[in-house]
C-alpha positions as CSV (number, residue, x, y, z in Angstrom):
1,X,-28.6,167.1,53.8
2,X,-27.7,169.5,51.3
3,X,-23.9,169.0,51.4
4,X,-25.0,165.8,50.1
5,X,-26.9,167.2,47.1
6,X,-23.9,169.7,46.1
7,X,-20.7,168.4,45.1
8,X,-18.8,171.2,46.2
9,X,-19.9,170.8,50.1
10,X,-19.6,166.7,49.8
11,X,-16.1,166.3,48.5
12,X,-14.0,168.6,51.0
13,X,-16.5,166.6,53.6
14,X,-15.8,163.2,52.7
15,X,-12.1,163.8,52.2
16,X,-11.6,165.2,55.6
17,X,-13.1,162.4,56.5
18,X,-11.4,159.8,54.1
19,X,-8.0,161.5,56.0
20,X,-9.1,160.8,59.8
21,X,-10.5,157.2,59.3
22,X,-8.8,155.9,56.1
23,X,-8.8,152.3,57.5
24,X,-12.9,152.0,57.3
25,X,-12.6,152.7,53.2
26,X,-11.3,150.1,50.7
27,X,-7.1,150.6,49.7
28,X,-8.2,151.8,46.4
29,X,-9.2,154.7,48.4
30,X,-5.6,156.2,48.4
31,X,-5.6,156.3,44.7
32,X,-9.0,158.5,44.3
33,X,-12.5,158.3,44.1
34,X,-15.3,159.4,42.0
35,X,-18.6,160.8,42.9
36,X,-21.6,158.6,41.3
37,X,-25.4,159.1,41.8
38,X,-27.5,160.6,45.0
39,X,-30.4,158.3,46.0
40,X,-33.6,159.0,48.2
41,X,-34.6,155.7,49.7
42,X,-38.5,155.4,49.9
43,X,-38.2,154.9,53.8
44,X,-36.3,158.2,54.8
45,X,-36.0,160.2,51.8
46,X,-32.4,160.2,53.2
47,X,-30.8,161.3,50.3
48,X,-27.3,158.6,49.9
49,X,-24.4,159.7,47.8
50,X,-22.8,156.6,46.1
51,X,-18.9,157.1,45.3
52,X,-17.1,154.9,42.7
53,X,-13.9,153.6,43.8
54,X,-11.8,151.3,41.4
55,X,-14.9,150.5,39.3
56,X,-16.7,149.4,42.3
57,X,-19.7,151.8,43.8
58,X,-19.9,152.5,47.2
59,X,-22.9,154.0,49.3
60,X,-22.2,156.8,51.9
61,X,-24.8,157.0,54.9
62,X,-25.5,159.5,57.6
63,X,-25.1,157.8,60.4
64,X,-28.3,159.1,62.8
65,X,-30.3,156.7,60.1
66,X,-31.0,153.3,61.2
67,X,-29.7,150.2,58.7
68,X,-32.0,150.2,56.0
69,X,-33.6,153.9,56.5
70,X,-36.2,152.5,59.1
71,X,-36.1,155.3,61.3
72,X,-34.1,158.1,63.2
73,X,-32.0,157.1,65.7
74,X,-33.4,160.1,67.6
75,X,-36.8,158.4,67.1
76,X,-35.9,154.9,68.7
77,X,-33.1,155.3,71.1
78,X,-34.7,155.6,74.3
79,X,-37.2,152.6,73.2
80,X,-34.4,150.8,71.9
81,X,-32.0,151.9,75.1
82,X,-34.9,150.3,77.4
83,X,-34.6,146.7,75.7
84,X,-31.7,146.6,76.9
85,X,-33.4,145.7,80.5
86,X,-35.8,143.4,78.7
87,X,-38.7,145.7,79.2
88,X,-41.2,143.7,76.6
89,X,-42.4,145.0,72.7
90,X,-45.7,145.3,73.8
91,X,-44.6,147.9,76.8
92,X,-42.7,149.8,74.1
93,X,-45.8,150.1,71.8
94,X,-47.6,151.6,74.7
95,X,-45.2,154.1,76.0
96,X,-43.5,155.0,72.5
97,X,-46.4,153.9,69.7
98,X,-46.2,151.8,66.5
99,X,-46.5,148.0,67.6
100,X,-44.9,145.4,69.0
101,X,-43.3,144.0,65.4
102,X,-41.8,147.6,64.7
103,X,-39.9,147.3,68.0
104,X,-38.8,143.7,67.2
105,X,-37.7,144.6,63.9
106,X,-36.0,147.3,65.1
107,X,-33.8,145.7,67.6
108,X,-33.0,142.7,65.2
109,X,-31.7,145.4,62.7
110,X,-29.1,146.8,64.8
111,X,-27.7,142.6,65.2
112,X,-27.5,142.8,61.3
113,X,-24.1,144.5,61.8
114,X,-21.7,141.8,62.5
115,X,-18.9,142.4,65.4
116,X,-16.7,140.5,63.3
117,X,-16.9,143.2,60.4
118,X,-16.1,145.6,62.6
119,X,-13.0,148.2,62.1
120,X,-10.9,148.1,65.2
121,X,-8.7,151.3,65.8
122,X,-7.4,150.3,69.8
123,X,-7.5,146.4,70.3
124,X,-6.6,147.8,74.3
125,X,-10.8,148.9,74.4
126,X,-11.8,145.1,73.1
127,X,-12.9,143.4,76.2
128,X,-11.1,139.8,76.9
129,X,-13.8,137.5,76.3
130,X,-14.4,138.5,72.7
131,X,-14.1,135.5,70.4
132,X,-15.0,135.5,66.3
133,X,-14.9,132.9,63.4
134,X,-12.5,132.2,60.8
135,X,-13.6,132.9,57.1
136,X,-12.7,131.2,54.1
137,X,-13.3,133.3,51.1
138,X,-12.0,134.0,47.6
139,X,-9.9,137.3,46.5
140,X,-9.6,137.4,42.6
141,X,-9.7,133.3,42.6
142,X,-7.0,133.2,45.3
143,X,-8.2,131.3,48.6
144,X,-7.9,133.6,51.7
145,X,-8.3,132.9,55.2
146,X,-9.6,135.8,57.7
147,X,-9.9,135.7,61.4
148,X,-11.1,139.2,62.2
149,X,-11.1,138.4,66.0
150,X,-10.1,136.2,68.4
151,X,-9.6,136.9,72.3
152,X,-7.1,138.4,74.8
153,X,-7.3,141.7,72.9
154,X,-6.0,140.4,69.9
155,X,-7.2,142.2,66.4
156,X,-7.7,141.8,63.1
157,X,-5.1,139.5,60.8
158,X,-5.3,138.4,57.4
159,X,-2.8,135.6,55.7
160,X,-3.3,134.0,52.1
C-alpha cells in the first residue's frame, strides 16, 4: 500500500513491471507515462494510482482486490472456490456469513471480465474448444474488425 502512496517506490515498481508484461499496457506505453492522482475507493479504501499515458488516464489495481473493490480475494476464495461444485448461496451465507445476494454478486463479478479481452501470452495453454466473437468497432473514425479468439489454439488478430 504505501509504494502506491510514494512516487519513488511506485515508479521503479511499475516499470519493472511495464518491462515483463508490456503487451497488457496500451503501445503508447513505449513512449512514457506519467503519474496522475491516487484514489481510495469507498469500498476498500484501496488506494489506486491512475497513470496518464498519451492524454488518456489509466487506473492501476492490486490484484488480491475483487472488480469493483468488493472484497479481498483472501475473503471470498474458498466461498467462491466451493461454487464451483454448485454448493447453493444460501449454504455459503451459513458457513461463510453475509447473505445469499453478497455471494451471487460476487460470483457474477468475476463473469464481468470477458475471455475475449483477455491478453494471451502462449496460445499452446488455450484449450481447443475455445470460440469468441468478431467486433466491429471504430479507431480514430477508421472501421476495424477484431476477432480476439477463435478455436484450435488460435490467438488474437487484428486487420483494418
Amino acid at each position: 500500500m504505501d509504494k502506491i502512496e510514494d512516487r519513488k517506490k511506485f515508479r521503479p515498481e511499475l516499470d519493472e513491471f511495464i518491462n515483463e508484461f508490456i503487451e497488457l499496457f496500451s503501445d503508447g506505453i513505449k513512449n512514457g507515462y506519467r503519474l496522475k492522482e491516487i484514489r481510495y475507493p469507498k469500498k476498500s479504501q484501496m488506494p489506486t494510482r491512475r497513470i496518464i499515458v498519451d492524454s488518456a488516464a489509466y487506473t492501476v489495481r492490486p490484484s488480491f482486490v475483487m472488480p469493483y473493490h468488493t472484497a479481498f480475494t483472501s475473503e471470498v476464495e474458498k466461498a467462491l472456490f466451493l461454487r464451483k461444485f454448485d454448493v447453493p448461496f444460501w449454504a455459503l451465507t451459513h458457513v461463510f456469513g453475509r447473505d445469499p445476494m453478497y455471494w451471487h454478486r460476487m460470483e457474477q463479478n468475476l463473469g464481468r471480465n470477458s475471455i475475449v479481452g483477455t491478453t494471451i501470452k502462449d496460445p499452446d495453454l488455450l484449450p481447443d474448444h475455445i470460440v469468441a466473437d468478431e467486433k466491429y468497432s471504430r479507431l480514430k473514425g477508421e472501421k476495424r474488425f477484431t476477432c480476439p479468439l477463435l478455436s484450435a489454439r488460435s490467438a488474437y488478430w487484428e486487420s483494418p
